[in-house]
CHARMM-style PDB file with segment names, atoms N, HN, CA, C and O in Angstrom:
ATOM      1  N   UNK     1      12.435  36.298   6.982  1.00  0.00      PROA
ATOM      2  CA  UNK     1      11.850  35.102   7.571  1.00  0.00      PROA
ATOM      3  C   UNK     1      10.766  34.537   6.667  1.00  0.00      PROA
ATOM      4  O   UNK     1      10.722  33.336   6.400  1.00  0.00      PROA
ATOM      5  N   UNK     2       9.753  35.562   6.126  1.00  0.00      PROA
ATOM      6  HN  UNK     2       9.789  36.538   6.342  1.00  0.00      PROA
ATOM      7  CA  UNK     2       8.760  35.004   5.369  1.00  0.00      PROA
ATOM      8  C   UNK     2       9.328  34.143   3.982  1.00  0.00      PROA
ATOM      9  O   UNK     2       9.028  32.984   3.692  1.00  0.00      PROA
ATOM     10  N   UNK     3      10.302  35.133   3.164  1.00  0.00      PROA
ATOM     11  HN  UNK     3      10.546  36.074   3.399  1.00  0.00      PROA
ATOM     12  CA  UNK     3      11.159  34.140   2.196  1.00  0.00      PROA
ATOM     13  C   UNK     3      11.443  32.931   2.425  1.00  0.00      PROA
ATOM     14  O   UNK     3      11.116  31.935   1.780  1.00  0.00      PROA
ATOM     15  N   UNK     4      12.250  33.045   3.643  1.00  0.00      PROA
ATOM     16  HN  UNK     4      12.515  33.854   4.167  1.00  0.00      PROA
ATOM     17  CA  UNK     4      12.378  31.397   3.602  1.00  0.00      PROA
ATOM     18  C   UNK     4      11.897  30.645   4.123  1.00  0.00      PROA
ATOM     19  O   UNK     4      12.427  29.533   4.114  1.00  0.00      PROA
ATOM     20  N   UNK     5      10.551  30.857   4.907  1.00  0.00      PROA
ATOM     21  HN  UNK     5      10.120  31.760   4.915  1.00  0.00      PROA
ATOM     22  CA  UNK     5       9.807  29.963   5.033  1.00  0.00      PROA
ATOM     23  C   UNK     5       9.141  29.542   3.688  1.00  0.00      PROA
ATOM     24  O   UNK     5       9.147  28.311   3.711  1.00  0.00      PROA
ATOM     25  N   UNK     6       8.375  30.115   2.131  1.00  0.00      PROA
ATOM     26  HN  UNK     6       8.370  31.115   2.112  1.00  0.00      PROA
ATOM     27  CA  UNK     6       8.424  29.779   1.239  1.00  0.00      PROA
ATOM     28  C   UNK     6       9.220  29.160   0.404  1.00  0.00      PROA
ATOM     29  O   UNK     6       8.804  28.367  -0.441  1.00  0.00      PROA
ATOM     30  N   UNK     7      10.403  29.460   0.561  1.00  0.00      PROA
ATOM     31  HN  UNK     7      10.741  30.105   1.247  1.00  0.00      PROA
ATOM     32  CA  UNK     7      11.810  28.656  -0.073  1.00  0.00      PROA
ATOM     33  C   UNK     7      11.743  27.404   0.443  1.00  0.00      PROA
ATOM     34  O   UNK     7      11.941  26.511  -0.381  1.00  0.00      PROA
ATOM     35  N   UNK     8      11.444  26.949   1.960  1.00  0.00      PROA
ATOM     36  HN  UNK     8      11.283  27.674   2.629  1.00  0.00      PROA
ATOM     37  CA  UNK     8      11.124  25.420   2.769  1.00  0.00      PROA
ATOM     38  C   UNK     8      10.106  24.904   1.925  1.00  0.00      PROA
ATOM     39  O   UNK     8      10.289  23.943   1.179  1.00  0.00      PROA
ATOM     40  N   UNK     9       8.821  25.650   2.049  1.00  0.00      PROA
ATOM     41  HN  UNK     9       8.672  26.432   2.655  1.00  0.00      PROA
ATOM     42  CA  UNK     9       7.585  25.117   1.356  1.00  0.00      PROA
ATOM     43  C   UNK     9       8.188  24.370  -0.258  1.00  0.00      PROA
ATOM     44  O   UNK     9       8.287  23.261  -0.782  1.00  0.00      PROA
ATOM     45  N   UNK    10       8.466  25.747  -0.546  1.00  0.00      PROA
ATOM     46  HN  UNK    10       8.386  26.648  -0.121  1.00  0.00      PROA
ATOM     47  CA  UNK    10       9.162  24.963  -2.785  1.00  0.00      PROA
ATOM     48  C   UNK    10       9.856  23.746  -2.794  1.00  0.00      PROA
ATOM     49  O   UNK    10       9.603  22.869  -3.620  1.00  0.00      PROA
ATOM     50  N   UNK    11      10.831  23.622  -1.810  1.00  0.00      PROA
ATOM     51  HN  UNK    11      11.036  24.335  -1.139  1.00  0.00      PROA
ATOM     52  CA  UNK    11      11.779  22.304  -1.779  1.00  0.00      PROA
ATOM     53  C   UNK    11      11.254  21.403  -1.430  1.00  0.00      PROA
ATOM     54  O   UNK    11      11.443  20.314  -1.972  1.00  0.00      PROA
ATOM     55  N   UNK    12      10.433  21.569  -0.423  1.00  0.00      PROA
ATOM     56  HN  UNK    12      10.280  22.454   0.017  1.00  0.00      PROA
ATOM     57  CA  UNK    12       9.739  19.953   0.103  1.00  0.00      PROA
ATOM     58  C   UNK    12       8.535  20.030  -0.937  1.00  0.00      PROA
ATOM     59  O   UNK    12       8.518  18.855  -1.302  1.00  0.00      PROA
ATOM     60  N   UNK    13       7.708  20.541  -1.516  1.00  0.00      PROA
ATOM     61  HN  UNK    13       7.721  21.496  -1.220  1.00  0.00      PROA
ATOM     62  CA  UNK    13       6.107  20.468  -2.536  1.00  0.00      PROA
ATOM     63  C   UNK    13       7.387  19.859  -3.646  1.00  0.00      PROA
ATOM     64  O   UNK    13       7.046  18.800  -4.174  1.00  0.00      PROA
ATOM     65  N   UNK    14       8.587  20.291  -4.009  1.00  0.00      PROA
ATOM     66  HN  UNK    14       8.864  21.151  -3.580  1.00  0.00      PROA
ATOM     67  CA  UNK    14       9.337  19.751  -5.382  1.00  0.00      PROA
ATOM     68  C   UNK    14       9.628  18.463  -5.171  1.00  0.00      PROA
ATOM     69  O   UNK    14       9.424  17.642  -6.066  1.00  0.00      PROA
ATOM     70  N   UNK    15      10.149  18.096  -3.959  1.00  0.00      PROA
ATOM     71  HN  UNK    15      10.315  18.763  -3.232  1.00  0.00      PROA
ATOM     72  CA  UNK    15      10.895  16.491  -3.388  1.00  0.00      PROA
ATOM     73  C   UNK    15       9.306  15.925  -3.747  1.00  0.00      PROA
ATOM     74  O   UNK    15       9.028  15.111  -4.629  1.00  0.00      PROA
ATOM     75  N   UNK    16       8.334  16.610  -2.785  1.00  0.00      PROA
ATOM     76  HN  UNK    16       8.560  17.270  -2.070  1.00  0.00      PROA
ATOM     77  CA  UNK    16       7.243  15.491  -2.390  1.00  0.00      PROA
ATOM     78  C   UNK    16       6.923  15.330  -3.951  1.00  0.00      PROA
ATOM     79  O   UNK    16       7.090  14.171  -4.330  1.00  0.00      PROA
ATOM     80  N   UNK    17       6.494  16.237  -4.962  1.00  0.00      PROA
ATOM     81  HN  UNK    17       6.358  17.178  -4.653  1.00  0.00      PROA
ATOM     82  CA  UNK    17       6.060  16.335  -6.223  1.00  0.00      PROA
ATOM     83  C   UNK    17       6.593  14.990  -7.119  1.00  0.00      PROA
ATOM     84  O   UNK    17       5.962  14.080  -7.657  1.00  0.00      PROA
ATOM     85  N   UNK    18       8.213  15.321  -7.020  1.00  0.00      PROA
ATOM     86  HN  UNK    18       8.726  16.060  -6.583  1.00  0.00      PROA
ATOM     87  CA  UNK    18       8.972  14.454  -7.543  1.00  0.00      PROA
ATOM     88  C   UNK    18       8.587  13.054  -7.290  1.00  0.00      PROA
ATOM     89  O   UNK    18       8.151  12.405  -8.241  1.00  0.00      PROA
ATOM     90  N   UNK    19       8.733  12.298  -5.688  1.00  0.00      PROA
ATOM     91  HN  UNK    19       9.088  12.825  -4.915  1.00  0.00      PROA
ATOM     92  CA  UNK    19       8.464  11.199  -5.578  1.00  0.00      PROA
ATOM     93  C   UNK    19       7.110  10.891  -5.611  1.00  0.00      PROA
ATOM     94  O   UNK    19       6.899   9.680  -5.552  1.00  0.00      PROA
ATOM     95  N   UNK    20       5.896  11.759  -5.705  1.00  0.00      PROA
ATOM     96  HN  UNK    20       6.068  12.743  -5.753  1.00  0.00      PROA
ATOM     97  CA  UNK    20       4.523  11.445  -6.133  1.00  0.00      PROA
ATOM     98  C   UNK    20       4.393  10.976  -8.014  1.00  0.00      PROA
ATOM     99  O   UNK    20       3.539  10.333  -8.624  1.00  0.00      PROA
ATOM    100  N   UNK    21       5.160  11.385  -8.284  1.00  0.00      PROA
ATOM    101  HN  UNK    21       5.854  11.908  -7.789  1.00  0.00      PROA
ATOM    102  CA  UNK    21       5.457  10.918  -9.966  1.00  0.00      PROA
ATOM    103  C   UNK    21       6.007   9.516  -9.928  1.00  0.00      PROA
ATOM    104  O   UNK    21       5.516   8.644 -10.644  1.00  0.00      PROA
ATOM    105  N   UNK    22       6.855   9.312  -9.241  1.00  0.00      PROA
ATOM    106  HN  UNK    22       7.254  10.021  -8.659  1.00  0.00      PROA
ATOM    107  CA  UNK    22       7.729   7.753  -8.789  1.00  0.00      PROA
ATOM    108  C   UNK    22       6.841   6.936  -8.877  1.00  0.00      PROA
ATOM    109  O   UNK    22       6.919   5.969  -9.635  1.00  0.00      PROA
ATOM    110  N   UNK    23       5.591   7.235  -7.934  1.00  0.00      PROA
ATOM    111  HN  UNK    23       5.528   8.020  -7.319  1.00  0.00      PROA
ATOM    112  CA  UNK    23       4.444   6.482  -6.933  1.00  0.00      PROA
ATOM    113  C   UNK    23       3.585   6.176  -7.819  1.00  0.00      PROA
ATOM    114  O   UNK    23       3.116   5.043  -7.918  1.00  0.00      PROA
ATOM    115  N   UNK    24       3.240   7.262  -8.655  1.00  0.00      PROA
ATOM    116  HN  UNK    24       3.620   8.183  -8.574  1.00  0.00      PROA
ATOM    117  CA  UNK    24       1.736   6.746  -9.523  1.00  0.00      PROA
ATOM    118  C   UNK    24       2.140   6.653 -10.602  1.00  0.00      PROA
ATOM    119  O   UNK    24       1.454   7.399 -11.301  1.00  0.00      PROA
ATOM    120  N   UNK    25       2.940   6.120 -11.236  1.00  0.00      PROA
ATOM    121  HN  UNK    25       3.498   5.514 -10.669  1.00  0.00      PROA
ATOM    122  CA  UNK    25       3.396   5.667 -12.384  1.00  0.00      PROA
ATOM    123  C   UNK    25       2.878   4.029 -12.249  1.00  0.00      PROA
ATOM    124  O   UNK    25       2.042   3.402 -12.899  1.00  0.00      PROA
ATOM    125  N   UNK    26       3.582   3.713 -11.339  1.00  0.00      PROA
ATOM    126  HN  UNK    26       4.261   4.222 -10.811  1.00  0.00      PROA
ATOM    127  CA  UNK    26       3.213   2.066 -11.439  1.00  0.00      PROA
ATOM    128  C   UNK    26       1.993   1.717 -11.135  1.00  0.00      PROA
ATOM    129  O   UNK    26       1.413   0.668 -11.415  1.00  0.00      PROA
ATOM    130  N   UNK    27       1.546   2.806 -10.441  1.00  0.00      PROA
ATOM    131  HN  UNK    27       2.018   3.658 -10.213  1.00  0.00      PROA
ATOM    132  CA  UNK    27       0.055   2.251  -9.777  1.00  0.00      PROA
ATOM    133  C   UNK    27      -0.649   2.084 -11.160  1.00  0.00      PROA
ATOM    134  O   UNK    27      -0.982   0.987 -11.609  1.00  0.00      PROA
ATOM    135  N   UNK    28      -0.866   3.412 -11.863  1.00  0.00      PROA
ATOM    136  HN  UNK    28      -0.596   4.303 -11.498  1.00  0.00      PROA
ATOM    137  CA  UNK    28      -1.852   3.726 -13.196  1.00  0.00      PROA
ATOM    138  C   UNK    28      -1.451   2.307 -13.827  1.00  0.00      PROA
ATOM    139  O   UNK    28      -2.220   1.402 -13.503  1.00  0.00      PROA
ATOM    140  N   UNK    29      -0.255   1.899 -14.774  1.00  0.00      PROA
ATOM    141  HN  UNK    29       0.370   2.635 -15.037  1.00  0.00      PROA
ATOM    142  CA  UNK    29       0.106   1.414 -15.074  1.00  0.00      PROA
ATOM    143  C   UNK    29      -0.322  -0.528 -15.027  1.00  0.00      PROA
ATOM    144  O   UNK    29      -0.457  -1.403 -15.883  1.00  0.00      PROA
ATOM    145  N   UNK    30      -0.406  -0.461 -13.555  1.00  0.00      PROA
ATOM    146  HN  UNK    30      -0.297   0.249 -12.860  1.00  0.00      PROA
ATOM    147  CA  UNK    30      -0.918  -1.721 -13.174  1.00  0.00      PROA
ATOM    148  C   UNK    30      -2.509  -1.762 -12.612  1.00  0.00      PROA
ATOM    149  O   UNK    30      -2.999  -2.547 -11.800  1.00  0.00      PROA
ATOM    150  N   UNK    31      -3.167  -0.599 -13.356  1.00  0.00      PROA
ATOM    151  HN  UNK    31      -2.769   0.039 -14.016  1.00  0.00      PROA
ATOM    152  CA  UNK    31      -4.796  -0.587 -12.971  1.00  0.00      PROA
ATOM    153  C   UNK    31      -4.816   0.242 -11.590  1.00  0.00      PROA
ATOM    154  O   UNK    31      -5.284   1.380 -11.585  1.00  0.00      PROA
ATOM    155  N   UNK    32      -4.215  -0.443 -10.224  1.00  0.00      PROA
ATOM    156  HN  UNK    32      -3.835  -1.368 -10.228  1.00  0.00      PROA
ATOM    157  CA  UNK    32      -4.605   0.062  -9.064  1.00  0.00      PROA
ATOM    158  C   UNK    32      -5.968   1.341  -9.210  1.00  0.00      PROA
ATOM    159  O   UNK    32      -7.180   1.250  -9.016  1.00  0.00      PROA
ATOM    160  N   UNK    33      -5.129   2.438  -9.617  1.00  0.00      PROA
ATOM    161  HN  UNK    33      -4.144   2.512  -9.774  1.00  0.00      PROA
ATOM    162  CA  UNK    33      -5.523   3.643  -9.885  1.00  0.00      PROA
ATOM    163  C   UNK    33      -7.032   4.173 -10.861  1.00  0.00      PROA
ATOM    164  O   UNK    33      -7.823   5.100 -10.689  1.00  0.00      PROA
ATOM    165  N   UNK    34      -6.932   3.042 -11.950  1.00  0.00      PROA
ATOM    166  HN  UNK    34      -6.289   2.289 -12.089  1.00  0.00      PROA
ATOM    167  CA  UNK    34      -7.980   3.047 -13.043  1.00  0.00      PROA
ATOM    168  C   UNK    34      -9.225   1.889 -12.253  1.00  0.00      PROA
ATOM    169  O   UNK    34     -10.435   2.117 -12.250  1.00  0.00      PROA
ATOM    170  N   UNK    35      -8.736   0.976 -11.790  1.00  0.00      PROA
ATOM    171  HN  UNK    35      -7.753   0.791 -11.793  1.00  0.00      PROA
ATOM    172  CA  UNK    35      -9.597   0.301 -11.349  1.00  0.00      PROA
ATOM    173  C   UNK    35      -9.818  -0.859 -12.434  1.00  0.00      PROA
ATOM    174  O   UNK    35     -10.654  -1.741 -12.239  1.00  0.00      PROA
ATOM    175  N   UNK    36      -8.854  -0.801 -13.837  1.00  0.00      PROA
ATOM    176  HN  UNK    36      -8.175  -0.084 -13.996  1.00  0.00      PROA
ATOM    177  CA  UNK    36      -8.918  -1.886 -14.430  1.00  0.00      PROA
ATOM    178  C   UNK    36      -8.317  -3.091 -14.354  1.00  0.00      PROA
ATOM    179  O   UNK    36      -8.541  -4.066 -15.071  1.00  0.00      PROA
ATOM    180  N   UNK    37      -7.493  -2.992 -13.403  1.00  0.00      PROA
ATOM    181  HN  UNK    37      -7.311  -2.200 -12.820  1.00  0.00      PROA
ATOM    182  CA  UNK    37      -6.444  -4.388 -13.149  1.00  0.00      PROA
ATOM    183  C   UNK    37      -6.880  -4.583 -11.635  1.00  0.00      PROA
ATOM    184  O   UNK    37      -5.878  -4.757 -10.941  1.00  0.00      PROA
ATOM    185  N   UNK    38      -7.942  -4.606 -10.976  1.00  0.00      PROA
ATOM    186  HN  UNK    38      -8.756  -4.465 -11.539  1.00  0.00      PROA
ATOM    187  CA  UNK    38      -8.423  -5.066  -9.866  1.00  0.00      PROA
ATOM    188  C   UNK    38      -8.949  -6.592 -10.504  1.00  0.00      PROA
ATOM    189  O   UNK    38      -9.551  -6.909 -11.530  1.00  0.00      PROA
ATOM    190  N   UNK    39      -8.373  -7.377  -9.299  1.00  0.00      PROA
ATOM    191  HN  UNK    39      -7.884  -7.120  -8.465  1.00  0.00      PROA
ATOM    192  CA  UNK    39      -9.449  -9.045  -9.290  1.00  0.00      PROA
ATOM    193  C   UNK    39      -9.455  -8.924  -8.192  1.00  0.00      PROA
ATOM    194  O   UNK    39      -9.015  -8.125  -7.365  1.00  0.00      PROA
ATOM    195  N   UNK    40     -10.296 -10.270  -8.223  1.00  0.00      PROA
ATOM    196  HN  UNK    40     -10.653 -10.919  -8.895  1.00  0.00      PROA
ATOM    197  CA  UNK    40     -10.494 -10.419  -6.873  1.00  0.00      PROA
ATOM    198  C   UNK    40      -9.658 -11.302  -5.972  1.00  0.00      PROA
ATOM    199  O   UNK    40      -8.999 -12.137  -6.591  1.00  0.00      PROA
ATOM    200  N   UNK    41      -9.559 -11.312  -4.955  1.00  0.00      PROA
ATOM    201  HN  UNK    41     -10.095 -10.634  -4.452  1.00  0.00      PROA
ATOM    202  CA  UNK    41      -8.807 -11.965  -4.027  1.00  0.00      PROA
ATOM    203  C   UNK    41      -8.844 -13.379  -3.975  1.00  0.00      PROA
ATOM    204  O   UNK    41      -9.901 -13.975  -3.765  1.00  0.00      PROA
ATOM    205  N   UNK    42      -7.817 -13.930  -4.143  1.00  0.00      PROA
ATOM    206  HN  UNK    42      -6.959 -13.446  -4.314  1.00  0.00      PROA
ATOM    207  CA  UNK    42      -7.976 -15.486  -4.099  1.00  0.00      PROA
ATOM    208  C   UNK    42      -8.160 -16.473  -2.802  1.00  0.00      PROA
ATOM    209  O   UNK    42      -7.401 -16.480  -1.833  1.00  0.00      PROA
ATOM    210  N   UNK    43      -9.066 -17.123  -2.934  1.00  0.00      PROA
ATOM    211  HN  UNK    43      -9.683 -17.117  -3.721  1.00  0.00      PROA
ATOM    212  CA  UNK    43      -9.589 -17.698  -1.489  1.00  0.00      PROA
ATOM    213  C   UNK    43      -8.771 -18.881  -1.259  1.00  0.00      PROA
ATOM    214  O   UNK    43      -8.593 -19.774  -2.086  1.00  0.00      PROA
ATOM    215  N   UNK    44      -8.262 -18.829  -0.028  1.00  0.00      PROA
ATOM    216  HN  UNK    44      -8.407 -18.103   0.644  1.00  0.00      PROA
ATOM    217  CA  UNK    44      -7.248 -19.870   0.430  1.00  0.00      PROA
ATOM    218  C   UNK    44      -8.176 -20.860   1.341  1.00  0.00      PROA
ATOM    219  O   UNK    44      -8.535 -20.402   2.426  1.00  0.00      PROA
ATOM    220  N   UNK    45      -8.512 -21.929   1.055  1.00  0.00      PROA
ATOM    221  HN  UNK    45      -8.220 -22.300   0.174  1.00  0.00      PROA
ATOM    222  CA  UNK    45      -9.274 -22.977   1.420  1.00  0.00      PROA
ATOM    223  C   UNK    45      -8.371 -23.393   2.049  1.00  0.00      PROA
ATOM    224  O   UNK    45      -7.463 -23.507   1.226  1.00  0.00      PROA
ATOM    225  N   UNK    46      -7.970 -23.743   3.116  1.00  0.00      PROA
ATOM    226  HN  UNK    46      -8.707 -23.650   3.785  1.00  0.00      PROA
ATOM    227  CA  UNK    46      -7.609 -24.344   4.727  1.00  0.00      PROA
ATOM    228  C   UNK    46      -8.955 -25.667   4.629  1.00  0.00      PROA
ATOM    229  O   UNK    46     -10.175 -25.588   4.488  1.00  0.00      PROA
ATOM    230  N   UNK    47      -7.931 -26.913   4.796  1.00  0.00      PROA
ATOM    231  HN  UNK    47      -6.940 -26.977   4.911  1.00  0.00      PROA
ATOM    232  CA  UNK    47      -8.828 -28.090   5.218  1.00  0.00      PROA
ATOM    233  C   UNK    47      -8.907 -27.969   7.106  1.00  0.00      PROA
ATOM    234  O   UNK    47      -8.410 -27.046   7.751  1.00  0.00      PROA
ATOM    235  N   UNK    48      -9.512 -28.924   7.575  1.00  0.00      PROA
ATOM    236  HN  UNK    48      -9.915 -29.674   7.051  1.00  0.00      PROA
ATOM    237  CA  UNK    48     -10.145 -29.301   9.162  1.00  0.00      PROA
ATOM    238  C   UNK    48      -8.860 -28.879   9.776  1.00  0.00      PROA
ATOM    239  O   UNK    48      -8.569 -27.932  10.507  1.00  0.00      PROA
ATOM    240  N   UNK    49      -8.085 -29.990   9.196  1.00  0.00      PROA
ATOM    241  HN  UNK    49      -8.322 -30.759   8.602  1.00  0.00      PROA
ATOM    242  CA  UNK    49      -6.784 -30.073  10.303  1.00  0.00      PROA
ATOM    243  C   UNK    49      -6.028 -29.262  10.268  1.00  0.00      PROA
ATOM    244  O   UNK    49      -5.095 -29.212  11.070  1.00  0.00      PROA
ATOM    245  N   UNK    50      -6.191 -28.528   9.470  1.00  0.00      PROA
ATOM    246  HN  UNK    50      -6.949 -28.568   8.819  1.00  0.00      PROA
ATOM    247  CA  UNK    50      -4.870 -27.087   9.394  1.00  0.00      PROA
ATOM    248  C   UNK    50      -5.663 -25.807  10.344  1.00  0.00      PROA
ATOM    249  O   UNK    50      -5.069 -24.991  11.048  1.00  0.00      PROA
ATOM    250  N   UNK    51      -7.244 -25.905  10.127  1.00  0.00      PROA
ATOM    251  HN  UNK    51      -7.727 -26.568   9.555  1.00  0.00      PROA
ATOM    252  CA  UNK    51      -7.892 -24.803  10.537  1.00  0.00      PROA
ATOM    253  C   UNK    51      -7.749 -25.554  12.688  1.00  0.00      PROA
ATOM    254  O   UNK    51      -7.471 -24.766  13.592  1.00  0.00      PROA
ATOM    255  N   UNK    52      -7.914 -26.509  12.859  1.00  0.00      PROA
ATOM    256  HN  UNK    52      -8.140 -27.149  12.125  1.00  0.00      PROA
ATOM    257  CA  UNK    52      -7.713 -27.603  13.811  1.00  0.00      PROA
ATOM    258  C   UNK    52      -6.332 -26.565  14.810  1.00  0.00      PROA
ATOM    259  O   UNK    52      -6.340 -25.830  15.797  1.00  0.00      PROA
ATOM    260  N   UNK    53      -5.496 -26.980  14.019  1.00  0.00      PROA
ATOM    261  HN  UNK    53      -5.490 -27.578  13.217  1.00  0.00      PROA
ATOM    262  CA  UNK    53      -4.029 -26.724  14.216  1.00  0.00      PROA
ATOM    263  C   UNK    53      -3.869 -25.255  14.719  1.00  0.00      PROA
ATOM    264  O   UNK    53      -3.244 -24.820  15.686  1.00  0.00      PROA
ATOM    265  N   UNK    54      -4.604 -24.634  13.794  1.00  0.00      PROA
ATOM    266  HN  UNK    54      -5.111 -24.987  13.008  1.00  0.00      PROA
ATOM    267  CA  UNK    54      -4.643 -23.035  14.497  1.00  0.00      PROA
ATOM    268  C   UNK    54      -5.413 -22.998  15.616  1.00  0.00      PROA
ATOM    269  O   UNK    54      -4.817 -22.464  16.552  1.00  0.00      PROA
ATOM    270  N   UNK    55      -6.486 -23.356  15.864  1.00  0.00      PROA
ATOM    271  HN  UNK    55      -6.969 -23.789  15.104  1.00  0.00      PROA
ATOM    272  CA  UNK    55      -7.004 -23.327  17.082  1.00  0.00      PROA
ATOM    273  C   UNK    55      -6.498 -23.664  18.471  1.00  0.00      PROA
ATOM    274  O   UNK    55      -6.862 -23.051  19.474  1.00  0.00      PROA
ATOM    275  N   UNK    56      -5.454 -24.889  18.478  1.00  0.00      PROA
ATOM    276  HN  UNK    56      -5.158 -25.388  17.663  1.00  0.00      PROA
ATOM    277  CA  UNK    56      -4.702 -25.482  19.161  1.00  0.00      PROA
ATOM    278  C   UNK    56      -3.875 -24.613  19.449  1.00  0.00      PROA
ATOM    279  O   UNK    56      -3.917 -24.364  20.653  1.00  0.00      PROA
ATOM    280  N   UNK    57      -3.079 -23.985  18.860  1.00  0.00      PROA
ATOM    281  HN  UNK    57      -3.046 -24.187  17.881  1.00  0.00      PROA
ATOM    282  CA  UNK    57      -2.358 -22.892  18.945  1.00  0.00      PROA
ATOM    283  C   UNK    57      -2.415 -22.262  20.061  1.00  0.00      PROA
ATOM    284  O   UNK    57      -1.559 -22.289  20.945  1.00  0.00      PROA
ATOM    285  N   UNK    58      -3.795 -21.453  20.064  1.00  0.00      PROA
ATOM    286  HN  UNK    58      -4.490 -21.431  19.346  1.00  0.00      PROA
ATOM    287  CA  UNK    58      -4.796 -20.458  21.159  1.00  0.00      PROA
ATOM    288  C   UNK    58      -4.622 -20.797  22.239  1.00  0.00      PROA
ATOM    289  O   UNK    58      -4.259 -20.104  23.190  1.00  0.00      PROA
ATOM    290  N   UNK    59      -5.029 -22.673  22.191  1.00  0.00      PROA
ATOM    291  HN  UNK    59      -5.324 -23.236  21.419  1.00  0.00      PROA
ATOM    292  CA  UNK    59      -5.324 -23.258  23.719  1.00  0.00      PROA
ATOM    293  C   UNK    59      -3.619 -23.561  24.708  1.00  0.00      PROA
ATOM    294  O   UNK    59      -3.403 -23.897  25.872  1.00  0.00      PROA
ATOM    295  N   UNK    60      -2.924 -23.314  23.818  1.00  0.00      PROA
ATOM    296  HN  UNK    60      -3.100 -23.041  22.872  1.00  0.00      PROA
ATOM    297  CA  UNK    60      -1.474 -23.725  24.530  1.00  0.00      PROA
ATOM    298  C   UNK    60      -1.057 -22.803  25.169  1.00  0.00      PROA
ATOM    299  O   UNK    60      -0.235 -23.071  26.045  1.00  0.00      PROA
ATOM    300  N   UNK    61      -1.390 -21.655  25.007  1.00  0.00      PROA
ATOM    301  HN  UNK    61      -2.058 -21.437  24.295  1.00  0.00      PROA
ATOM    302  CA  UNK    61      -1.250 -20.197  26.050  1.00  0.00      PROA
ATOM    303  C   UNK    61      -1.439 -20.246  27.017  1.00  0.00      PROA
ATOM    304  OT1 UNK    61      -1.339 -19.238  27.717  1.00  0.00      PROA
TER     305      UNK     61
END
């Protein structure tokens, strides 16, 4: 019983291992990870009537 409960553990730490290599490849790659390819978020300026429009929204409930 104890064997193969370790034999469970090896296969899933190898799968999970495996697709943790998948995962942080692109991250490093594209900063995420380094923190060098962070900007900042681009601000979406909404004029009156669009911000208007959402509000209206609310009141039709």
């Amino acid at each position: 019983m104890r064997n193969v409960l370790w034999t469970i553990f090896a296969i899933v730490g190898g799968i999970m291992g495996f697709l943790m290599g998948y995962a942080t490849a692109p991250m490093i790659e594209s900063g995420v990870l380094t923190g060098q390819g962070a900007k900042r978020a681009t601000k979406i300026e909404a004029g009156k009537e669009l911000e208007q429009f959402y509000k209206d929204l609310y009141k039709e409930r």
